[in-house]
N, C-alpha and C positions, 0 to 999 in steps of 0.2 A: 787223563782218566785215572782218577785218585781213589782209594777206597778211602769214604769216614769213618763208615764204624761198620761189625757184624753183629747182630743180637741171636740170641738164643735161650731156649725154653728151659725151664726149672727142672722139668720130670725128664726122664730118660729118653733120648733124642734116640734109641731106637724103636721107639713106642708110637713115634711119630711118626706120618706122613706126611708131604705137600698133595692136595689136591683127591683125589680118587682113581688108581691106577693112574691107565693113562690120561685121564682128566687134567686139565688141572688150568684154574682160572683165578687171575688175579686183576686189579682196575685199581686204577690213580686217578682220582680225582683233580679240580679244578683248582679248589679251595683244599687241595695239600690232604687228602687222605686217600691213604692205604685199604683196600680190601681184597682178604684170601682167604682162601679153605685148607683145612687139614684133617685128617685122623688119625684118631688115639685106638692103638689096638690092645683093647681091656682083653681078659682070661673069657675067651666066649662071647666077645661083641666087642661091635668096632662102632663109634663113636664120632660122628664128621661134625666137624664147629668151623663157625663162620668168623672172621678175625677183622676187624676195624681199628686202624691203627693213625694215628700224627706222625710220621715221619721224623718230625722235629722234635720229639718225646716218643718214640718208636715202645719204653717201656710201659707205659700207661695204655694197653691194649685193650681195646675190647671183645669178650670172647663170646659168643651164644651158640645152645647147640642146635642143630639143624637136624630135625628128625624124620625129613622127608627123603626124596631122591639125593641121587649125588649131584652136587650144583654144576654146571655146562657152563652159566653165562654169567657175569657181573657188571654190570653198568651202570654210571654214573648220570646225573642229571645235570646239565649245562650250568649250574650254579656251583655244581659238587656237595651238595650237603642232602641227596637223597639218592639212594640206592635200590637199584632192583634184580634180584639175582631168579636165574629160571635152573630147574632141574631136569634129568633125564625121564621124571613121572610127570614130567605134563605141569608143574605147581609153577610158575611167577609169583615172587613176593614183591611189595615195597617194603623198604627199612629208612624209617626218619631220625632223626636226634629226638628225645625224650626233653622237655622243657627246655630244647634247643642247647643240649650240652654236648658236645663231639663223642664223649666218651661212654657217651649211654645211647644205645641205641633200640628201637623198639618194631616190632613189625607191623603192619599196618594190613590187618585179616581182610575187613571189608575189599580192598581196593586187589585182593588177589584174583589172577585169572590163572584158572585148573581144567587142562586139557588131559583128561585120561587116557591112561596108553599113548602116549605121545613124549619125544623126547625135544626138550625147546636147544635149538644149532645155534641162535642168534635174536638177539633182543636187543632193541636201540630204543632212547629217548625221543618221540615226534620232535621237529625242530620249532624255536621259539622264533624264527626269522634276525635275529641277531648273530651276526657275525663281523669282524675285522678284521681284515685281510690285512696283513704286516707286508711291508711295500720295500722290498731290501735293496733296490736300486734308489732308492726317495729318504731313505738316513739321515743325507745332508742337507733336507727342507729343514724349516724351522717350526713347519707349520703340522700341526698332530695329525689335523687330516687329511692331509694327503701320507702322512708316513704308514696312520694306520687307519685306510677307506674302510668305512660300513658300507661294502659292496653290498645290491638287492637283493633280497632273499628273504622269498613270502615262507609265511608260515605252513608247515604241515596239516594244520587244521585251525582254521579261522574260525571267530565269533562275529556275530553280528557288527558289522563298524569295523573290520578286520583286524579287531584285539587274536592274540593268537593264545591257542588253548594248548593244556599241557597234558599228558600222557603217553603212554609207551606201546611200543607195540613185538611183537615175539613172532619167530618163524619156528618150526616143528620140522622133523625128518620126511612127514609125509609129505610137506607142504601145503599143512593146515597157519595160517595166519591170524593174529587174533589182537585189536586193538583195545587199549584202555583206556577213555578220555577223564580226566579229573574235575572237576565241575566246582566251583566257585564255594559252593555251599557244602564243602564236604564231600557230597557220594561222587559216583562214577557211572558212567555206560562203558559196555564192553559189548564187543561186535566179533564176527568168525566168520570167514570164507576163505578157499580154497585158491592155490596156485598151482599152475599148470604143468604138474608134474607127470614123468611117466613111471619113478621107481623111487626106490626110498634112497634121500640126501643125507649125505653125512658131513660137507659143510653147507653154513653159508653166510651169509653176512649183510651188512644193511648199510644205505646212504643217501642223501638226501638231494634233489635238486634246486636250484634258485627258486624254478617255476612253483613251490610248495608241495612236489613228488616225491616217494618215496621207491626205490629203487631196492630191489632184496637178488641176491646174487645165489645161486646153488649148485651143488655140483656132488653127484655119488661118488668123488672119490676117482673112478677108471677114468685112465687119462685119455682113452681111447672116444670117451663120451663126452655130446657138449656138454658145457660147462653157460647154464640158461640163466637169465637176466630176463625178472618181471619188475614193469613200473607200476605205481599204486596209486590214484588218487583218491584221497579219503576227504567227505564232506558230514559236515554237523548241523541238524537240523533242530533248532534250539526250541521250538514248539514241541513236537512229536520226542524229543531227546532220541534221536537215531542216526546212527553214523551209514554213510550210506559208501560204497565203494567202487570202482571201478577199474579193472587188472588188465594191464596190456601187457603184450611181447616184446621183448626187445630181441636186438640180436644177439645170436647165442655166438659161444667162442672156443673152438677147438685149437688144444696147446700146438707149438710147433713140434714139442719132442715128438707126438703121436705120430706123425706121418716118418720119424727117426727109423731106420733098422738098428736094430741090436741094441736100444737105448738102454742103460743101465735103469732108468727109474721108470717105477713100475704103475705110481700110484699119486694121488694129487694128496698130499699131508698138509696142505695150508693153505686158505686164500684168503685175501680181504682187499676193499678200497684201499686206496692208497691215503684217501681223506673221508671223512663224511661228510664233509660236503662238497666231496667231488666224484660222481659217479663214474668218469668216462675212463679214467686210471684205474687197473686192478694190478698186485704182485703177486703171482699165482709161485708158488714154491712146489715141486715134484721130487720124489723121495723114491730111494729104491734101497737096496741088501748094501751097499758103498759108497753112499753118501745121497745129497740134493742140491736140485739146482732151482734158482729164481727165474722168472715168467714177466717182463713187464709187458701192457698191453694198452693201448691206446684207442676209445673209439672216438671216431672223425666223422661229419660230414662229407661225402662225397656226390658227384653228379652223376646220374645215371641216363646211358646212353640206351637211348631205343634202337629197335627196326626198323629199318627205311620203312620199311611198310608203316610202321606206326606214325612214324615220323609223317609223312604223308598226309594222315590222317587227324595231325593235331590240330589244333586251333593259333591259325597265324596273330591274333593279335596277341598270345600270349607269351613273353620272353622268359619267363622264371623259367631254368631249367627243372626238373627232378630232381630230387636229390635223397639219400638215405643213409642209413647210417651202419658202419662196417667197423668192426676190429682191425687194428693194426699193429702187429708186432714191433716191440720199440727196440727191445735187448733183453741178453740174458746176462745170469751171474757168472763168474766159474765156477767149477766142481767145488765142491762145499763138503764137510763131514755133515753129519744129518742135522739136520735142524731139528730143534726141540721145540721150538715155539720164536716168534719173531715180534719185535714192538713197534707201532707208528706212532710218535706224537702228533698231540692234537692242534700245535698250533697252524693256525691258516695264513697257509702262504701263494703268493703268486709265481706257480713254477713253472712259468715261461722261458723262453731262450732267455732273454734278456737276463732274466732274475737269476737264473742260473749263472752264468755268466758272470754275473757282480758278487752272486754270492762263494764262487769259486776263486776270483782276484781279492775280495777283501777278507777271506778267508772264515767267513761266517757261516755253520752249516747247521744254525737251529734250525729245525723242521724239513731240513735237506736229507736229513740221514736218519734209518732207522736202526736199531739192534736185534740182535740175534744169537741166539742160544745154540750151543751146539752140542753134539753127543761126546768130541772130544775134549769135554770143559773147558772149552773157550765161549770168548763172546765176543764177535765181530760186528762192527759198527761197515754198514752200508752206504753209500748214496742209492739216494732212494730213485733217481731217476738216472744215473748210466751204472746203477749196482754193479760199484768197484767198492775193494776192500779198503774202508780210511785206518780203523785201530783192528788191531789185534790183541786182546786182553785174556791171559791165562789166570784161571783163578787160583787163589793162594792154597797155600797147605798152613792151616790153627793147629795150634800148641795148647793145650789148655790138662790142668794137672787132675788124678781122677786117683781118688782113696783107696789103695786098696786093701791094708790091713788096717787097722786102727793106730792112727797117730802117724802113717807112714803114707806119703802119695807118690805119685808115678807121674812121669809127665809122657802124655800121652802126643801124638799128632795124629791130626785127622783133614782128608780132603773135601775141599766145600765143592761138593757134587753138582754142578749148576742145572736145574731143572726148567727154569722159568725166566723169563726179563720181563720188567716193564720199563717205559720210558715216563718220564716228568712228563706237564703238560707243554710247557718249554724246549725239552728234550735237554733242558741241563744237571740232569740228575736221573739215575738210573737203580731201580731195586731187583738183584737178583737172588732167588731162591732157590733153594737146595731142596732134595726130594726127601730131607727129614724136617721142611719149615725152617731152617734155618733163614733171614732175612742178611743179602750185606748191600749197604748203597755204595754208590759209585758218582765221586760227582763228576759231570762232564763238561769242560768249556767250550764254549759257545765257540772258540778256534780251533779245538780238538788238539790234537798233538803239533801245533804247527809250531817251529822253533823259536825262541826269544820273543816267544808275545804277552806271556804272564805277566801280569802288573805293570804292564807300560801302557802308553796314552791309547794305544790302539785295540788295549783291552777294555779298559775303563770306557773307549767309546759303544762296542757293542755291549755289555752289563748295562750303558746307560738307555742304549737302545729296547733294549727289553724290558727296564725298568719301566718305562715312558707307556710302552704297551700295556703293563699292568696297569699301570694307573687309568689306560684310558677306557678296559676291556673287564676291567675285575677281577681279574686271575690276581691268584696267590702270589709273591713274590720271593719266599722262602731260597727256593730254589736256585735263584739270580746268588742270594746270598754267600752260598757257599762260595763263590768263587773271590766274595769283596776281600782283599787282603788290608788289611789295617792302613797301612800308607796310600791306599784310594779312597778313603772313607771322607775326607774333607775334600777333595777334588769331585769325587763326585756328587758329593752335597751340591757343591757349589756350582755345577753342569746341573744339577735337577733345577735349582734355583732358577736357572736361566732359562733353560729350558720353556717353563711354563713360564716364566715373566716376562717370556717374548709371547703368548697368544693372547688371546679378548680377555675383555675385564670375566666375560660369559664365563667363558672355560676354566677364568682360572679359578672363579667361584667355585666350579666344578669339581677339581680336582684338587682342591683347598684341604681339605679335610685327609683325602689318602696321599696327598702330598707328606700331609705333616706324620702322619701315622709310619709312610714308608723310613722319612728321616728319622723317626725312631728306630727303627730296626734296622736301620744303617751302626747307627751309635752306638748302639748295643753291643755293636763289635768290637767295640775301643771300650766299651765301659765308660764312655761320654759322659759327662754330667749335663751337657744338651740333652742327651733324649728326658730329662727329666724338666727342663727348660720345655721343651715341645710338651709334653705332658701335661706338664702346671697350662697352658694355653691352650689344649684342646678340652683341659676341663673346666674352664673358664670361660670359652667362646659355650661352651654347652651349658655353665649355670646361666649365665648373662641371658639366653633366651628363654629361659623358664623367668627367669626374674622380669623382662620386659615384659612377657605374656599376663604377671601380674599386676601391672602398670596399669589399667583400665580407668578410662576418665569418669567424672558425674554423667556426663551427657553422651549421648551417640553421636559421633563425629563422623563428617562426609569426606575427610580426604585424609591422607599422610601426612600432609604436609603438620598439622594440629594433632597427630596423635601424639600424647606425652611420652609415649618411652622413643618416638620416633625423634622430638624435639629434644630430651634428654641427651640423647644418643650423639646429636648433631654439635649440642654444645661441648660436650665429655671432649669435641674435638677439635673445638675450635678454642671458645672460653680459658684465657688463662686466668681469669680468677681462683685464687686459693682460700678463698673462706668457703667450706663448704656450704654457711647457712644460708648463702647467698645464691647457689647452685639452689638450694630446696625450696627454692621460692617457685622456680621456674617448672616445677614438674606439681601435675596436678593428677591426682590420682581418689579411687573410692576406698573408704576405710571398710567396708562390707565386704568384699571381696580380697582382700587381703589374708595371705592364709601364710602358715608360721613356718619356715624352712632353716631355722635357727643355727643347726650344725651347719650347713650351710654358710652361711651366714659368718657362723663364728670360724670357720676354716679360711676364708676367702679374707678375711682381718688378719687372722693367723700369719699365710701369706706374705699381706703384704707389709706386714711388720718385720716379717723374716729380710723380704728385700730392703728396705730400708737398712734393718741394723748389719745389712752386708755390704751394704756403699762401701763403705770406707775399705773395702778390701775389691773394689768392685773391677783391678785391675789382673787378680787369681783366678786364670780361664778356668782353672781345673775345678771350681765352685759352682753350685747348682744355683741357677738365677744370673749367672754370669754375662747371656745374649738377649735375659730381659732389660736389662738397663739400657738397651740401644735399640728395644722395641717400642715404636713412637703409640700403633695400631692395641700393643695390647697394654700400657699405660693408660692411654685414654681409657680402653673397658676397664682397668680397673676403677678407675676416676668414676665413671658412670655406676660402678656397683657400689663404691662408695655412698655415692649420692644415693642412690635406693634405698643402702642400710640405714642410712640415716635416717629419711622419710617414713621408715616403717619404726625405727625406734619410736618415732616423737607418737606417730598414731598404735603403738604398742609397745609396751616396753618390753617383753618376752622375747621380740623380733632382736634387739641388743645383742650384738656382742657383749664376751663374759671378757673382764683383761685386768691382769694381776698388776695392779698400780702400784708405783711405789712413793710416787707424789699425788695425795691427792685431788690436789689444785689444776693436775693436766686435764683435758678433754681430748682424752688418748684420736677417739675416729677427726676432732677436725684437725689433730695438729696431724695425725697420718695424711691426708687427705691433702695438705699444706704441701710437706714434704714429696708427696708422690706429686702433686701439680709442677713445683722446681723439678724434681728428679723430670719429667715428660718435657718440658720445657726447655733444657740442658741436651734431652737425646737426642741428635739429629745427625746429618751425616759427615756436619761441619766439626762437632767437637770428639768426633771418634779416633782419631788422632791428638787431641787434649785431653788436659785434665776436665773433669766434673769443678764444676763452682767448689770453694772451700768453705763459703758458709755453709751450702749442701752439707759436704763431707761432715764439717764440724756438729750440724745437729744430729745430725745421725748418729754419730759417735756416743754422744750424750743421750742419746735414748734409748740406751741398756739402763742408763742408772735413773732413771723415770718410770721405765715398765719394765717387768720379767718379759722378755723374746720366747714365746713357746716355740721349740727346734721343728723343722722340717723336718718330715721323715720321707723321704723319695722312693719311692714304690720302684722295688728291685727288679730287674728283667725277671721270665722265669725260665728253671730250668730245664735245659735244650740240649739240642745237641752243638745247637750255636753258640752255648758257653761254654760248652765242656771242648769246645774244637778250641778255645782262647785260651786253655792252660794244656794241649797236646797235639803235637801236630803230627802225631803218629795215627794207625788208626784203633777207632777205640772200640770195647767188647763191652754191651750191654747182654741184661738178661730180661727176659721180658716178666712182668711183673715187680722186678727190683729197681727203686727210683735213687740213680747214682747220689755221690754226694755233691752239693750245689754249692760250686767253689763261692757264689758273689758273696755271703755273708763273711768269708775272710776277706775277700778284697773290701769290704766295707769297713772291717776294724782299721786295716791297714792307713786309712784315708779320714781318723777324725776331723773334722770342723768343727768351729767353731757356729752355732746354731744348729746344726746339723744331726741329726740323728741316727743311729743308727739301726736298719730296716729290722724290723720286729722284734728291737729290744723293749719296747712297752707293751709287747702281746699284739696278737689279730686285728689289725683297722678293717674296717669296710670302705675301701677306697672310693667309693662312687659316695656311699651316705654320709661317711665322714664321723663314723662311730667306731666307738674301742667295742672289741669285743671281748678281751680278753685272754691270756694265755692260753684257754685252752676253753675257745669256745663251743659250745654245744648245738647251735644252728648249723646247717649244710653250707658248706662254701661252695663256691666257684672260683675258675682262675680265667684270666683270658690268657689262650694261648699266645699271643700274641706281644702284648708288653707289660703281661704278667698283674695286672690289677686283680684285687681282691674283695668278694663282694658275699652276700647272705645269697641264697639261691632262692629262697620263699621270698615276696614283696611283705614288708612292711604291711601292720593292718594299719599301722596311722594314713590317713586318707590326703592328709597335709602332703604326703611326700607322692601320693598315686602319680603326678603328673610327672616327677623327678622317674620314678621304679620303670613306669612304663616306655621309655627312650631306649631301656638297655636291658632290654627281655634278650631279646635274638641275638644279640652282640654287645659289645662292647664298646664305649667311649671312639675305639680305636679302629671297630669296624672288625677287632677278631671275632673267633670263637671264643664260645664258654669253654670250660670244661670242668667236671665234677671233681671237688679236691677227695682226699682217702676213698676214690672207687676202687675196687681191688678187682682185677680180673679174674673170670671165670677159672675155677684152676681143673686144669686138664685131665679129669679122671673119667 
């Protein structure tokens, strides 16, 4: 349990709060984002703003002010990229991304529900019926699912044809309830009725069951009172648009302390599911003047035995006993200093005996353990189901220097007052908060403190375990990150490889794409010149289907087997002919439909001119294009895009690559096209071990002095905290608002090539359109969080490229986020 880094605010950190009093709410998303509240106490008003943050860029924050009640609740939506926060005035908001950019966020008025005089205890997301269950006894299958079962579980609220609909739903102190369904076209229905309370609740909380129930838990607090559990089932009637309801009782659950004499805790300060989507586990926390203890609690199935008299009277042909359902005390914590707030990650696990059991020998306690905040600023890490203490972590005491006359500073110390936890959704990363907003993360390993496990085979197998998860569930995999240490980065490459090349041609199709995206942000640790390998291929598998799509015959064709980009496609893979004009014979396509994608075009020549004039060096792994020369799969696409450029040249000549000759007499596209045919024909798994042909090498060599090679420019990682951990392994001090300095451009100088360029010394590319913008262009950029591409944020009015713009509204190439380059956050006054 490592700290990364601590961030902290520009303006005077005692002008700051975390939260509202005793308030104070913060939520981690899916998809790797941060959201909390703070206030700024101005001369005669106090000012609460709502904070959106990247964890992995923690200074590029987003700040809005919130001018309503003070925020209770924050929660996230099953994808992570929409938010809904509820106040002590009754207001529920949604907050989306603004042209889907992480770093700008916007409220969404229409879709609010405002219960006046009402303070909202707990708000949850309807569930979408997807779920995977991580299988920690089932690791050593080979097979994805059974490691990670999409166990059943109907939706919250179904549509006609049982499509499952989306919306959230909020509980009130009165035990007023109020859903809000989202509806395909934009608007929303919102519905309200009552749960059967007797006095006003001050917690409660929510959770979901297979059966598509929703489950709300409450409790005023006196430990001496039950503590009631109502189930919900909500229906949508898609005619009438009315949500219809139905509220039962469950059974209620009285603590053990209550029946204690003399018990030190006076009062119930904390409760919630143990999962949300596991109703029958609650961990009730109780607090008193000297500290608090933990409450686990189990309801079971039991048989219920009648009166002989009754008995008597039943009906002999029927065996089914009775049966009902009853709390059962599991265990408790020990004496604890007071608990501040507690964290349960989201991942769903199977927490049986069994699972237990395997997960306690092979020392894996993702989503076994939860954290916990305490009054004597520590943070203790739990099991979550025999709540014993695993870490004990005391937070630090910062040094940081403070002006106090002019020209003279003081170096001051100050302690980070721990207010808040939360847990990752993994539970391998942990953000705790200080009651002035201070942010410090903590990353956690998936082994916790167990001795001599860091970077040995037994580490890299669970990192690869969770990796596998993401890929199969969608979760963000940031997190995994921090723990890769540089010497696991090609072992576990090479466990992912295998991994999925042991399941169906199906899945691997499936997972093809965040396969390759995840090996990039593997690399990125090392400063690989593979992620830029993978990159060149995930932008090429994505022009290659835009280009086929333009492929359209004269005539309307009845099968596959005749369609031309599909015939194309088939030869690119077989066909070792190298005269490309002999390839253009076999593709037949309409010149009407043909539309001009030229930078394109001339980027994707660019390319493979670069690999070419890098043969000859083709044995310097440490060069970009270094794993395409032994890539059979994407030689052929380029062979096939070849052939296209060609086909559109002869029916346009605008469609041409542009190429600085220096003989006139070459026909630069068919002698590439030649060479790339050798070079595909050479790669296999027989000469990876030999040399490349030497006629190869030798033309190569000679076609610098034929053509000018325009230099690659490899699209830089961006910057992280994951590059700023690769030049310090201490932990590091941001501020929020201030974007550190971004070591990769020195490691860029450091590393000339030959062809090779170095990143943004020609001014601003648009990595996706493949245009110069300039040193210091005047359009809105974006970045992808993720492997850092750089794009215009407005689409293109050229209409030629709509089909290209519109693939990468929402995301990127790479399946990150956007995020908005010079947004500057709200600043604190």
């Amino acid at each position: 349990m490592d700290p990364v880094y601590e961030i902290d605010w520009q303006a005077d950190v005692n002008q700051i709060t975390l939260g509202h009093g005793d308030i104070v709410e913060c939520a981690w998303s899916a998809s790797n984002f941060f959201a909390f509240t703070t206030e700024k106490n101005n001369p005669g008003s106090v000012t609460q703003y709502l904070h959106i943050l990247n964890p992995n860029q923690p200074w590029g924050v987003f700040s809005t002010k919130y001018n309503d009640g003070a925020i209770t609740c924050l929660q996230w939506d099953h994808t992570g990229t929409r938010l809904v926060s509820g106040d002590n005035h009754g207001l529920c908001c949604l907050w989306t991304m603004s042209n889907s950019l992480c770093n700008v966020w916007t409220h969404q008025n229409k879709h609010n529900i405002f219960l006046e005089g009402e303070e909202i205890l707990s708000l949850g997301w309807i569930h979408n019926g997807a779920r995977f269950l991580f299988h920690i006894d089932k690791m050593e299958s080979s097979n994805l699912g059974e490691k990670f079962d999409r166990a059943k579980f109907w939706p919250t609220v179904m549509q006609h044809g049982g499509k499952a609909m989306e919306g959230f739903i909020v509980v009130t102190g009165s035990g007023l309830a109020a859903v809000r369904l989202l509806l395909v076209d934009g608007e929303s229905v919102e519905s309200q009725f009552r749960l059967n309370v007797m006095c006003h609740q001050q917690i409660a909380d929510i959770a979901f069951t297979s059966q598509g129930k929703v489950v709300v838990m409450t409790t005023d607090s006196e430990i001496q009172h039950f503590i009631q559990f109502h189930e919900i089932y909500l229906t949508y009637n898609t005619q009438d648009h009315l949500i219809s309801h139905e509220v039962s009782a469950l059974p209620s659950l009285q603590l053990r302390c209550a029946s204690e004499e003399h018990s030190p805790y006076t009062y119930i300060s904390h409760a919630h599911f143990v999962s949300r989507e596991n109703q029958d586990h609650v961990l009730i926390c109780v607090s008193g003047p000297t500290g608090s203890k933990f409450e686990s609690w189990l309801i079971r199935k039991e048989s219920v035995q009648l009166h002989r008299i009754f008995q008597q009277n039943t009906n002999p042909v029927s065996t089914t006993p009775d049966v009902s359902k009853c709390w059962h005390y599991v265990t408790n914590s020990t004496h604890l200093p007071r608990v501040l707030n507690f964290s349960i990650p989201t991942l769903p696990i199977d927490a049986s005996s069994s699972e237990s059991k395997v997960s306690q020998e092979s020392k894996f306690f993702c989503g076994f353990c939860f954290a916990v905040a305490l009054a004597d600023n520590t943070i203790q890490i739990l099991h979550r189901l025999f709540l014993q203490v695993l870490v004990t972590q005391h937070l630090p005491v910062t040094s940081h220097s403070q002006e106090t006359t002019p020209g003279k500073a003081m170096k001051m110390t100050r302690q980070f007052g721990v207010r808040h936890v939360s847990f990752s959704t993994l539970s391998c990363a942990m953000i705790a908060a200080d009651k002035h907003g201070r942010l410090l993360l903590y990353r956690i390993p998936p082994w916790l403190t167990t001795p001599n496990r860091t970077n040995t085979m037994q580490s890299l197998k669970q990192l690869l375990q969770l990796m596998l998860y993401c890929l199969v569930s969608g979760k963000e995999w940031w997190e995994i990150l921090l723990h890769v240490h540089p010497n696991l980065v090609e072992p576990l490459v090479k466990q992912l490889t295998v991994e999925c090349g042991n399941q169906t041609s199906a899945v691997q199709q499936v997972l093809e794409l965040r396969l390759q995206a995840l090996k990039i942000s593997i690399y990125h640790i090392t400063a690989s010149p593979v992620a830029t390998d993978l990159h060149l291929k995930m932008l090429f598998q994505a022009i290659s289907l835009v280009f086929r799509s333009l492929v359209r015959p004269h005539q309307q064709v009845g099968g596959e087997e005749i369609d031309p980009a599909t015939k194309l496609q088939n030869i690119s893979r077989t066909s070792t002919e190298t005269n490309i004009d002999q390839l253009v014979q076999n593709v037949d396509t309409d010149p009407q439909t043909l539309q001009s994608m030229q930078q394109l075009i001339q980027w994707v020549a660019d390319v493979a001119l670069y690999l070419l004039a890098s043969v000859p060096l083709y044995k310097q792994a440490n060069r970009p294009g270094y794993s395409l020369y032994w890539d059979r799969d994407w030689l052929s696409l380029l062979r096939e895009m070849l052939v296209l450029i060609r086909v559109w040249g002869l029916l346009k000549s605008a469609c041409s690559p542009v190429f600085n000759v220096l003989d006139s007499r070459m026909d630069v596209l068919s002698h590439v096209f030649k060479l790339v045919t050798q070079l595909w024909m050479a790669s296999n798994d027989d000469h990876r071990m030999t040399d490349l042909p030497t006629t190869l090498i030798n033309e190569c060599s000679a076609l610098p002095f034929h053509i000018i090679i325009p230099p690659l420019e490899p699209t830089p990682p961006p910057n992280s905290v994951l590059s700023q951990m690769r030049n310090s392994n201490g932990t590091r001090r941001f501020t929020f608002g201030e974007t550190p300095q971004d070591s990769y451009v020195m490691l860029s100088r450091q590393h000339m090539m030959d062809h090779v360029a170095v990143a943004g010394s020609s001014g601003k590319v648009d990595s996706l359109r493949r245009i110069f913008l300039g040193k210091s262009p005047n359009q809105e950029l974006k970045e992808c969080i993720r492997c850092g591409v750089t794009t215009t944020c407005n689409n293109l009015l050229r209409s030629t490229l709509k089909v290209w713009d519109q693939r990468f509204v929402s995301s990127c190439v790479c399946g990150g986020h956007w995020k908005k380059l010079n947004s500057h956050p709200v600043p604190l006054h």
